[in-house]
N, C-alpha and C positions, 0 to 999 in steps of 0.2 A: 229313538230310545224311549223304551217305556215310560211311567211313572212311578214304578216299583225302583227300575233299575236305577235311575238318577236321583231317586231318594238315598237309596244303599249307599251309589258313589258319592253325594253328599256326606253320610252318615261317615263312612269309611276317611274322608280327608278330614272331616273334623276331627275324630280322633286322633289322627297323624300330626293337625298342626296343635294340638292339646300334647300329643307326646313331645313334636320337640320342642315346646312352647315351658314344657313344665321346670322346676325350678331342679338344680341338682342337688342330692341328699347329702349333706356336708358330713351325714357319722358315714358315708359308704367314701367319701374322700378321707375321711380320715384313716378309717380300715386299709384303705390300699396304699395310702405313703406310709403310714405303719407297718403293714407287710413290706413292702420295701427297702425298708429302713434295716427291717428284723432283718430279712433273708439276705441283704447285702454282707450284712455283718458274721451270719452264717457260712454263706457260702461264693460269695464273691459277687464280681459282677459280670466274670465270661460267661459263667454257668447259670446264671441268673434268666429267667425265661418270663412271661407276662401269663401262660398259666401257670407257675407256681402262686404267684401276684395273686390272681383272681383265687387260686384256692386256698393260701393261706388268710386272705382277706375275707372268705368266703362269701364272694360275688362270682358272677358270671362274665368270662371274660371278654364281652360285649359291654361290662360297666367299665372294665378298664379302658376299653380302646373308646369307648364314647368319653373319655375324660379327656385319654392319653394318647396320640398317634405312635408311641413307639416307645421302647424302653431307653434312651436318651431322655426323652422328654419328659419319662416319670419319675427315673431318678433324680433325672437335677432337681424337681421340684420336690420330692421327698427331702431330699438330704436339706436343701435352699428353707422349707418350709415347716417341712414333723420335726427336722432331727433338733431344732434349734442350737445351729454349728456354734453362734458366736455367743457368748455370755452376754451379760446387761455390760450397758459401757458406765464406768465409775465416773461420777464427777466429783473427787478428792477436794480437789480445787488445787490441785499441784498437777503439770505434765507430766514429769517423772514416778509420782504415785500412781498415774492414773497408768500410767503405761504398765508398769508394774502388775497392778490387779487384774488389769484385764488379761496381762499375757500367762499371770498366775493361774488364774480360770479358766483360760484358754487350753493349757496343757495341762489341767489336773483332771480334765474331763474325761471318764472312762466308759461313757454311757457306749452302749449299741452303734448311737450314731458314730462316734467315734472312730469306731471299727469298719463301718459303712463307708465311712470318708477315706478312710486306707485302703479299702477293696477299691473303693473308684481310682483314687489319686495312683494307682500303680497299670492304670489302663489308658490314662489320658496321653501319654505321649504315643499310642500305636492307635488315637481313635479322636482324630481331629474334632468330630460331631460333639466327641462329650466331655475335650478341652474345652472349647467353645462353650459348651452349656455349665461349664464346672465354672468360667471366666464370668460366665452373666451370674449366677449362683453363686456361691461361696463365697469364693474370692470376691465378688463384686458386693457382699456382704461384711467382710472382715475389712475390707478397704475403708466401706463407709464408717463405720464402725471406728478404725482408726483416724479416720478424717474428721469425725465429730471431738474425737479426741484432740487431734491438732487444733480443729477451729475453735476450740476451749481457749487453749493454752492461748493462741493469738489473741483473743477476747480480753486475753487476764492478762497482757501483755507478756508474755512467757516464750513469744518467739514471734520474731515481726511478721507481717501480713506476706511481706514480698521476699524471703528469703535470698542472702548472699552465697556468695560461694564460699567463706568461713563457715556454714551453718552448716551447708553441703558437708564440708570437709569433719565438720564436727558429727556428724551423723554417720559420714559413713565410717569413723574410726570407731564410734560407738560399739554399733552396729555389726559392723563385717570384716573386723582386723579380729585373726585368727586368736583363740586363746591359748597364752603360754602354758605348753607342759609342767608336770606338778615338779616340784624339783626332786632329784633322786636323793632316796633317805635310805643313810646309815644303820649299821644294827643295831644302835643304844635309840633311835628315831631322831638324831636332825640332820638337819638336810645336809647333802651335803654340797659345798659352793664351790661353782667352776672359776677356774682363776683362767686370767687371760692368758695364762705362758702356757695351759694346755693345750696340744694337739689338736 
């Protein structure tokens, strides 16, 4: 080989280990979980495609796939990281306040993301890959989230370190015992009260 030619292929790999050597541009990350975010909540996530991605991001969709190997991988970190799914956690210095505000903030949220998380959450039970990445994501967000919560209240002595099965039991009637129907109202408005001899 010459010494034109093995200057060239020097010249040539230097720039190649400079390209993949160089730092990623965080506004063009930001552009595409934002796209993401946006278009989830527009148009769902079947229809959802990684050139829409790159063109509403307006990148080339070699930026996306150099970031992202697939659209699993880019929503969960869209939703996980642009959308900020969970609010701040409150330290009231009360459990039940705390639980309170956050679940307040939680469901008064009406942003994009929001809607984003609707489009994914009605796809995870027919797409294993993006339960999984929803479970490391979100969920694996909102858990922590709640858990700094609990590890308060144990701090502040508000519920012991090692939980009985009383605490269980008290959690879960809290929690997941069904709420009573409103009672049926009369035409003047009160209610009206079922006696035990009825049918």
């Amino acid at each position: 080989m010459d010494e034109s030619s093995e200057s060239s292929r020097s010249l040539t790999e230097e720039r190649e280990r400079s390209r993949r050597g160089r730092a990623r541009d965080p506004q063009v990350d930001e552009a595409i979980l934002a796209a993401a975010v946006d278009l989830l909540a527009e148009i769902g996530y079947a229809r959802l495609t990684m050139d829409q991605i790159a063109a509403r991001a307006r990148v080339g969709k070699a930026s996306v796939y150099l970031r992202w190997p697939n659209k699993v991988a880019l929503v969960a970190e869209a939703i996980h990281h642009r959308s900020a799914v969970a609010p701040d956690v409150p330290d009231t210095g009360s459990l039940r306040e705390d639980m309170h505000t956050f679940l307040r903030a939680l469901l008064r949220s009406k942003s994009s993301a929001q809607r984003a998380i609707a489009a994914v959450t009605g796809e995870i039970a027919s797409n294993p890959e993006l339960a999984k990445a929803w479970r490391q994501g979100v969920a694996g967000t909102l858990l922590a989230c709640t858990r700094e919560i609990v590890d308060r209240a144990i701090a502040r002595g508000e519920l012991p370190a090692a939980p009985d099965d009383a605490l269980v039991d008290r959690i879960v009637a809290q929690f997941f015992t069904p709420a009573r129907p409103a009672p049926e109202r009369m035409p003047h408005g009160e209610a009206r009260e079922e006696s035990a001899r009825d049918p």
